[in-house]
GUVOLO-353093 format. One line per field, with one value per residue (C-alpha): x, y, z; residue in one letter. Coordinates in nm, 4 decimals, padded with zeros to 6 digits. Layout:
residues N
X = c(X_...);
Y = c(Y_...);
Z = c(Z_...);
res = c(A_...);
***
This chain:
residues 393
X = c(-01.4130_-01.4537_-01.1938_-00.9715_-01.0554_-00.9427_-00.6174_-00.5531_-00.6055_-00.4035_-00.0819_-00.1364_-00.0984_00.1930_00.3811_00.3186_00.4855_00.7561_00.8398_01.0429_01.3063_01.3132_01.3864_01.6467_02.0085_02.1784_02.3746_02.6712_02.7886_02.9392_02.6698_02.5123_02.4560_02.4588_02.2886_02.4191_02.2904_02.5920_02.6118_02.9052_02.7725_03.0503_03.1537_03.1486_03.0373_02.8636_02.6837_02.4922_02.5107_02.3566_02.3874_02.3062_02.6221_02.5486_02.8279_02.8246_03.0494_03.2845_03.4568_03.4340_03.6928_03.8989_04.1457_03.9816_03.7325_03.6430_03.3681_03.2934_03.0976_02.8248_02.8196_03.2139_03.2324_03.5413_03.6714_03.8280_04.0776_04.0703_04.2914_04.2484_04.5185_04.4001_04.0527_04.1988_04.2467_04.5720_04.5358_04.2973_04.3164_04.1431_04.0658_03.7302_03.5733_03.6509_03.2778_03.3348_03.5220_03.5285_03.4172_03.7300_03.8028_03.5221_03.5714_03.9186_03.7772_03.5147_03.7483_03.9245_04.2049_04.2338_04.6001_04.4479_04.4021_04.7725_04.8909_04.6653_04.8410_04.6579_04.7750_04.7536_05.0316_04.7607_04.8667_04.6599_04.7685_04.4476_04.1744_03.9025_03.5815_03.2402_02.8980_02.5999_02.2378_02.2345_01.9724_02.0171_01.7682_01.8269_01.7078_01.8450_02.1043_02.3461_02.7041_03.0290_03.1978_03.5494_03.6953_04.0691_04.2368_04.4519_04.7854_04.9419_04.7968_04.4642_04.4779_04.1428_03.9022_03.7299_03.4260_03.3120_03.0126_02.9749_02.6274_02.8175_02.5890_02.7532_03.0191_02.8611_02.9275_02.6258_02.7537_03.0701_03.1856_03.4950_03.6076_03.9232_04.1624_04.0108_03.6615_03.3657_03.1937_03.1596_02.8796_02.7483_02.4612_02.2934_01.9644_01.9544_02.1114_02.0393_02.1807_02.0693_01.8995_01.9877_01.7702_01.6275_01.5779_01.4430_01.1553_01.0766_01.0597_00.7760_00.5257_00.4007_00.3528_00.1912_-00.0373_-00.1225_-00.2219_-00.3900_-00.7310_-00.7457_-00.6137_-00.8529_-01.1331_-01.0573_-01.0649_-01.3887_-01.5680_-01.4295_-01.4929_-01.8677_-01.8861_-01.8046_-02.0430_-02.3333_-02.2174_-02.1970_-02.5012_-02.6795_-02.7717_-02.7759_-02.6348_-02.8335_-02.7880_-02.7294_-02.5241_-02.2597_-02.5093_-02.4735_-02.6339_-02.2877_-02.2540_-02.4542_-02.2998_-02.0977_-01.9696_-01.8040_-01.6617_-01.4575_-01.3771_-01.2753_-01.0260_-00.9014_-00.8059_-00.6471_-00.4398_-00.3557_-00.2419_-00.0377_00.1327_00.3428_00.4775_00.5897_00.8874_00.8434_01.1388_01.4407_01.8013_02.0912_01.9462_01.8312_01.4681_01.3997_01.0921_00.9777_01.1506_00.8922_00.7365_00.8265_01.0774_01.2929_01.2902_01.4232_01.6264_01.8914_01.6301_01.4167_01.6406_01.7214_01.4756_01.5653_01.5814_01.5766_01.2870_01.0666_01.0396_01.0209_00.6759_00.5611_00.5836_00.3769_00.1321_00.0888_00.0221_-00.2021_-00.3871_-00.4054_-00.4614_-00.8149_-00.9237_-00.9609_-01.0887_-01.3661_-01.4406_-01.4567_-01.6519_-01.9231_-01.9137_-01.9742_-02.1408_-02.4772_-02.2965_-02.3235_-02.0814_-01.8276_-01.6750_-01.7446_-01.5521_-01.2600_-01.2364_-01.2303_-00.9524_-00.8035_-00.8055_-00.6835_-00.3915_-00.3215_-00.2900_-00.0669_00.1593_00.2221_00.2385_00.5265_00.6697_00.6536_00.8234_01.1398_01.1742_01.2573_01.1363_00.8122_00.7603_00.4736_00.3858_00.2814_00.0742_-00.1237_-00.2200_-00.3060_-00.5269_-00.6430_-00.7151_-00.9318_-01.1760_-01.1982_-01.3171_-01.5401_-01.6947_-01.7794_-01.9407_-02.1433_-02.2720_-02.4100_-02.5780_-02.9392_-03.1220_-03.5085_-03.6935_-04.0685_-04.3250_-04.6875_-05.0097_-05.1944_-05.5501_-05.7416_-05.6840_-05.6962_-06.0723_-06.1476_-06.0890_-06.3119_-06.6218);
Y = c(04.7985_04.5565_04.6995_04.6934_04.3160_04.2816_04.4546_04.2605_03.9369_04.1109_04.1077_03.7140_03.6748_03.8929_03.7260_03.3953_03.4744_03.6222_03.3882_03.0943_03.3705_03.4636_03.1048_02.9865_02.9462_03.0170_03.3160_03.4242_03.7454_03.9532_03.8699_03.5494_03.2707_02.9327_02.6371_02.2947_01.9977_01.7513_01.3930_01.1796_00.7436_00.5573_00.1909_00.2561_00.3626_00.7045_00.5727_00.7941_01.1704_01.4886_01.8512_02.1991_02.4224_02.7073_02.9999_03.3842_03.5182_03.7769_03.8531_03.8109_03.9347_03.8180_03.7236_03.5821_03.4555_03.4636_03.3325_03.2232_02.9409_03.0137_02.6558_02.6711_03.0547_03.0154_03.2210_03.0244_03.2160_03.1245_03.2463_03.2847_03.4352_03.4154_03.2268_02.9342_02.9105_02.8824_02.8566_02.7624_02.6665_02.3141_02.1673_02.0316_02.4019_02.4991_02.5955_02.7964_02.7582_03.0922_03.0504_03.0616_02.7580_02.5866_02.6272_02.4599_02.1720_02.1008_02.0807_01.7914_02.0306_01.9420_02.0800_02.3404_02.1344_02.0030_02.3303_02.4546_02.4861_02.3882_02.4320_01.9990_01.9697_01.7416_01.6775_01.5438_01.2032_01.1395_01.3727_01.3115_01.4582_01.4286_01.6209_01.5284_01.6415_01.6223_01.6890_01.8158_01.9798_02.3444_02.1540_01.9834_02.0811_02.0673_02.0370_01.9121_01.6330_01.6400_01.3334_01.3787_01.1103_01.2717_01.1529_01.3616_01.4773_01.4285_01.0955_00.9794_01.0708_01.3894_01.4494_01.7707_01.8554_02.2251_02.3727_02.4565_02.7954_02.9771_02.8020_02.7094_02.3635_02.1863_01.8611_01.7714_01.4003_01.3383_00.9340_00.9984_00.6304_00.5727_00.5179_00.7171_00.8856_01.2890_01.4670_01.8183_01.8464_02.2143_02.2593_02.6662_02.9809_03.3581_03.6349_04.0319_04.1062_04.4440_04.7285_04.5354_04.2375_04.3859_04.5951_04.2668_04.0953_04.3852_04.3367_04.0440_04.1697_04.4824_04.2451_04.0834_04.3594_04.5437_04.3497_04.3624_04.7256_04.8743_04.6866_04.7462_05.0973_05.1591_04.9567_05.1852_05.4975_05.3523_05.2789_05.6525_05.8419_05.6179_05.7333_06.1106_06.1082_05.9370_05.6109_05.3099_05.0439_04.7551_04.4400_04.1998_04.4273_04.1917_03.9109_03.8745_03.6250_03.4289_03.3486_03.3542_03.5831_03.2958_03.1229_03.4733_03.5381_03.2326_03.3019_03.6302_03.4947_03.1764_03.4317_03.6733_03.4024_03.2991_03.6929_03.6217_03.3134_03.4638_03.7309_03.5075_03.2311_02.9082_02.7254_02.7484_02.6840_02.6630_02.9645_03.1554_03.2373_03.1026_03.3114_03.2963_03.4491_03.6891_03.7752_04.0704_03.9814_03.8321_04.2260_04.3223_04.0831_04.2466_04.3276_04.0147_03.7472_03.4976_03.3808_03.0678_03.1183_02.7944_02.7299_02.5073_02.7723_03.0342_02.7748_02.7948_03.1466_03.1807_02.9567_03.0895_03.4479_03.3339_03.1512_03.4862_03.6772_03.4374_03.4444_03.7714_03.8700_03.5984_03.8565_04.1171_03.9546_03.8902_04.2401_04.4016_04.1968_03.9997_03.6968_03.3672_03.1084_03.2881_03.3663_03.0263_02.8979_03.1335_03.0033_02.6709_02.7294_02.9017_02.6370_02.3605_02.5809_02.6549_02.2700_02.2457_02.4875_02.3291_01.9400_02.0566_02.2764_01.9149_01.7201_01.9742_01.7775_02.1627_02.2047_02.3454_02.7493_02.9532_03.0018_02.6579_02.6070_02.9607_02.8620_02.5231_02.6765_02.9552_02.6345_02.4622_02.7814_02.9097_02.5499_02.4908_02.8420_02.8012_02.4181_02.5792_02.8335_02.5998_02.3696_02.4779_02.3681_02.3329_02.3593_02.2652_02.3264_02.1600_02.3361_02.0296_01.9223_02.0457_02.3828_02.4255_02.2273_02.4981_02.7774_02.7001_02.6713);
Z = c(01.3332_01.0486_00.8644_01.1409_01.1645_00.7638_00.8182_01.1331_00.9319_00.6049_00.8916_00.9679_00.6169_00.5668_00.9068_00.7424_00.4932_00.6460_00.9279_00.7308_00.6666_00.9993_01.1441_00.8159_01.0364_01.2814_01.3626_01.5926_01.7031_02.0337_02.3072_02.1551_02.3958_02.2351_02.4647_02.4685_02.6539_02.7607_02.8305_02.9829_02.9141_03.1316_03.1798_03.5159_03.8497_03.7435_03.4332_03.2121_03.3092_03.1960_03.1986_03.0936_02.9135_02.7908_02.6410_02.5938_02.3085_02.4756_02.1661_01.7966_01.5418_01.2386_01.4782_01.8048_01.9757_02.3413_02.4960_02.8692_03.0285_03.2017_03.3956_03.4788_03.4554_03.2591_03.0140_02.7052_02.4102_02.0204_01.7678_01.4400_01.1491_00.7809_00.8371_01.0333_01.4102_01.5411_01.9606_02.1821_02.5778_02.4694_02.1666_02.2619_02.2859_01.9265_01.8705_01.5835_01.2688_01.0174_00.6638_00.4878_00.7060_00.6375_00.2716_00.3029_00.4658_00.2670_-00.0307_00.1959_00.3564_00.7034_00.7074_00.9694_01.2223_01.2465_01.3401_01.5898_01.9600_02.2787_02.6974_02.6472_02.3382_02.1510_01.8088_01.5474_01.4264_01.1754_01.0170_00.8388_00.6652_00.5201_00.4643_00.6160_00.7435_01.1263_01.4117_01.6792_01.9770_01.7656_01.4266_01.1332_00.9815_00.6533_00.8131_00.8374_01.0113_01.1326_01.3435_01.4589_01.6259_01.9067_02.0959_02.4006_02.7568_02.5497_02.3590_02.2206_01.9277_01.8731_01.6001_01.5518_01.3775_01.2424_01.0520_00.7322_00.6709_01.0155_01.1078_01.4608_01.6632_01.6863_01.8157_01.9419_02.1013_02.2801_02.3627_02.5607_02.5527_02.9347_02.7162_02.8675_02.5689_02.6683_02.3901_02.3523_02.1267_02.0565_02.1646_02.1023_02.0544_02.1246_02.0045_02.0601_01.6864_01.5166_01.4257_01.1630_01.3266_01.6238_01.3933_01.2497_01.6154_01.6498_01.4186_01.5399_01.8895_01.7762_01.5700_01.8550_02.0744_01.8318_01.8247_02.2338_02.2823_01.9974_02.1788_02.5347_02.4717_02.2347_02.5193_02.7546_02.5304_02.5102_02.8366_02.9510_02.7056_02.8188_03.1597_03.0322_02.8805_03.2389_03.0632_03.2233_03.0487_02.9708_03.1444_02.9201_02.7067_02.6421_02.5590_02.1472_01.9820_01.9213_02.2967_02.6210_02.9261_03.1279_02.8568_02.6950_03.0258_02.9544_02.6598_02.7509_03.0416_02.7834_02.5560_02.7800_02.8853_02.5589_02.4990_02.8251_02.6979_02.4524_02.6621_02.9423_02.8931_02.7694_02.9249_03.1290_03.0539_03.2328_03.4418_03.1561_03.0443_02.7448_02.5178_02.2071_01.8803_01.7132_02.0199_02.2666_02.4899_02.1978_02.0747_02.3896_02.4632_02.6957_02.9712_02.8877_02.8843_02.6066_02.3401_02.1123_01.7580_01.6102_01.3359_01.5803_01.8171_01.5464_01.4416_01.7747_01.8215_01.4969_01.6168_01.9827_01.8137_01.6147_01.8967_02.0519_01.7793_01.6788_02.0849_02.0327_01.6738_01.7767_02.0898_01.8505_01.6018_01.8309_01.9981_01.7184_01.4544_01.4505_01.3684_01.5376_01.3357_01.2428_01.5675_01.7320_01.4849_01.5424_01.9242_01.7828_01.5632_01.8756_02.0888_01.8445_01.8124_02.1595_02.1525_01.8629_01.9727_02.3084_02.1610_01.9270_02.2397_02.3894_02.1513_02.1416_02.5296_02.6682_03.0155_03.0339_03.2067_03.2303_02.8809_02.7779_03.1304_03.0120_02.6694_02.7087_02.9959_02.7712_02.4357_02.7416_02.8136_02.4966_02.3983_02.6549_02.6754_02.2799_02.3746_02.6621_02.4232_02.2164_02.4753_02.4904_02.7821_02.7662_03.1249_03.0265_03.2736_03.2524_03.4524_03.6180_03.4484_03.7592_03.6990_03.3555_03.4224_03.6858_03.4506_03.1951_03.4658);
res = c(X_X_X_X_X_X_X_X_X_X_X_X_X_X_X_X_X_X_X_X_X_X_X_X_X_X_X_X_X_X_X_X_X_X_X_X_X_X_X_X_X_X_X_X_X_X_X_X_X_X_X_X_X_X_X_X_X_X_X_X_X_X_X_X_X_X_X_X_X_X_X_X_X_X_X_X_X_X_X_X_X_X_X_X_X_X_X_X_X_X_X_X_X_X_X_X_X_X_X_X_X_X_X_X_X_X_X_X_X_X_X_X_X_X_X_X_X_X_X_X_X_X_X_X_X_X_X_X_X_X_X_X_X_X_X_X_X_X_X_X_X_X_X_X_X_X_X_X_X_X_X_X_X_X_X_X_X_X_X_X_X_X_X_X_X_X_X_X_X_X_X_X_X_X_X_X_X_X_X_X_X_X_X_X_X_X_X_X_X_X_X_X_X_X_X_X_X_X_X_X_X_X_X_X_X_X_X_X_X_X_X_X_X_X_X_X_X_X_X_X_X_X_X_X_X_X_X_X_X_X_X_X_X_X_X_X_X_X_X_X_X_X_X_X_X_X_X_X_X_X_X_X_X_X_X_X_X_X_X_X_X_X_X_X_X_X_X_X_X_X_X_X_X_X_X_X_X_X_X_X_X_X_X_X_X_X_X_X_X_X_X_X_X_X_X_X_X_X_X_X_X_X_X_X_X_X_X_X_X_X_X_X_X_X_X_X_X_X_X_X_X_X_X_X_X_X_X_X_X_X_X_X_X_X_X_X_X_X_X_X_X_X_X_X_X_X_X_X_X_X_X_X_X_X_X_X_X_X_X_X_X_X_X_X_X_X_X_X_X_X_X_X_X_X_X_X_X_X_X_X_X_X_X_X_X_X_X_X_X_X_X_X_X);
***
């Protein structure tokens, strides 16, 4: 079993490693959903407004692009001939830009954009460009400004911000002449991985089982021979010397939550459930549902395992060592980063599911079950004088 333990810990390692790969850009491809929160600020009546928009890539080709809305369940058309797009319905939901046009504009040729052809007949009267790092709810990002000044049907300015690695909008804003201020800013985007990606998407899963599963079933494999064999099994069998009975029964339920945590979603979306990348559902991702796969989730995700993956090599540790520190210290650590990882989920200002609720549940007993086993308390009881007089007559 303790070799088990050092391989299980050799995979943490290996995962770490790994992971910044895993979460460096963005990607785009035939069934990738890309989340955007949007915001209309306006002089008048209806003030500042917000919304979820969220779109699923239809199509993807050298020479178009369709993709539909999920909150206006309309379907919108690009075109695209030598790198460059040609038509869309509406120049506001050019969300992608191929790399051969990208190129061209970041060498300062914004011809492109003067002979693209829209339902509206806007025509571009001004372009401009520059380079800059810009954040957005997905991340930062190295990317590419473009501001057109528009005349027609749809008169106003337009700024488009593209990540310059994929091509993908990550902010747009739109100030029509009649002067609201319209934005869409990216907050996430999931795609189905391939083969590779998908293997990947299982190894920290299957590291994260594989302390709890190997355990569950040598207990039970003990548990039956005693049986076979007519023994009864002591009662204080699980009591170790790292942690009284009630306070590893809390343990044992903060860290089965915290195993629950990262198989349940973390946030919703614009109807979609939103799950960690790295984790199980993001593997299976057409039955599951959606999983961001920006690099603060990706951080989560690592940390939330890990939580898990501690809970539970603590358990082992004191089921089948003699040692006291060492796993009290592991459901330290495990709680302090059930904390983390929910405080960072926080700060991404997501809506909060099921899977934050379970592991800051799982940080609290995990915590508290390792305090209680260290609280000793001493019940001293004192024979009165008289008696102890009467038994030396």
């Amino acid at each position: 079993m303790l070799n088990f333990l050092s391989i299980e810990l050799s995979v943490i390692l290996i995962i770490l490693m790994l992971t910044p790969a895993y979460a460096s850009g963005l990607g785009l491809g035939e069934g990738s959903t890309l989340f955007y929160k949007g915001a209309r600020i306006s002089s008048g009546i209806a003030g500042y407004q917000t919304w979820d928009a969220s779109i699923k890539i239809l199509t993807l080709n050298e020479t178009a692009l369709i993709f539909q809305s999920t909150s206006t369940s309309s379907k919108v058309t690009v075109q695209y001939q030598d790198g460059t797009p040609i038509y869309i319905d509406y120049l506001t939901a050019l969300v992608y830009l191929p790399l051969d046009c990208l190129a061209e504009s970041l060498r300062g040729n914004l011809e492109w954009t003067t002979r693209i052809n829209t339902h509206t007949l806007a025509t571009v009267t001004e372009k401009t460009s520059q380079t800059l790092n810009f954040t957005v709810g997905a991340g930062t990002f190295q990317s590419l400004n473009i501001t057109l000044t528009l005349t027609g049907l749809d008169a106003g300015t337009l700024t488009f911000i593209y990540d310059i690695n994929a091509g993908i909008l990550i902010y747009e804003q739109w100030t029509p002449i009649y002067g609201d201020i319209i934005t869409l800013s990216m907050m996430a985007a999931a795609y189905a991985p391939g083969v590779q990606q998908t293997i990947f998407n299982l190894i920290l899963p299957t590291a994260t089982l594989a302390t709890p599963v190997a355990t569950a079933v040598h207990q039970t494999r003990k548990a039956l021979q005693k049986r076979s064999r007519h023994e009864q099994q002591p009662k204080d069998a699980a009591v170790k010397s790292g942690f009284p009975r009630k306070p590893f029964y809390a343990i044992l339920v903060g860290a089965s939550l915290n195993l629950a945590s990262v198989f349940l979603p973390w946030s919703q979306f614009s109807g979609s459930q939103i799950y960690l990348p790295l984790s199980l559902p993001s593997a299976l991702t057409e039955s599951s549902g959606p999983f961001a796969s920006t690099s603060t989730f990706a951080t989560i995700s690592l940390i939330a395992h890990a939580t898990a993956i501690l809970a539970w090599v603590s358990i082992a540790i004191h089921l089948y060592t003699t040692k006291k520190l060492t796993p009290q210290l592991a459901t330290i650590t495990s709680g302090i980063l059930a904390f983390t990882s929910a405080a960072i989920f926080i700060q991404t200002g997501w809506t909060s599911s099921w899977g934050p609720l379970m592991t800051v549940i799982g940080g609290i007993l995990t915590i508290a079950g390792t305090a209680a086993a260290n609280i000793k308390i001493e019940i001293t009881t004192e024979e009165p004088k008289e008696s102890e007089d009467t038994s030396t007559l």
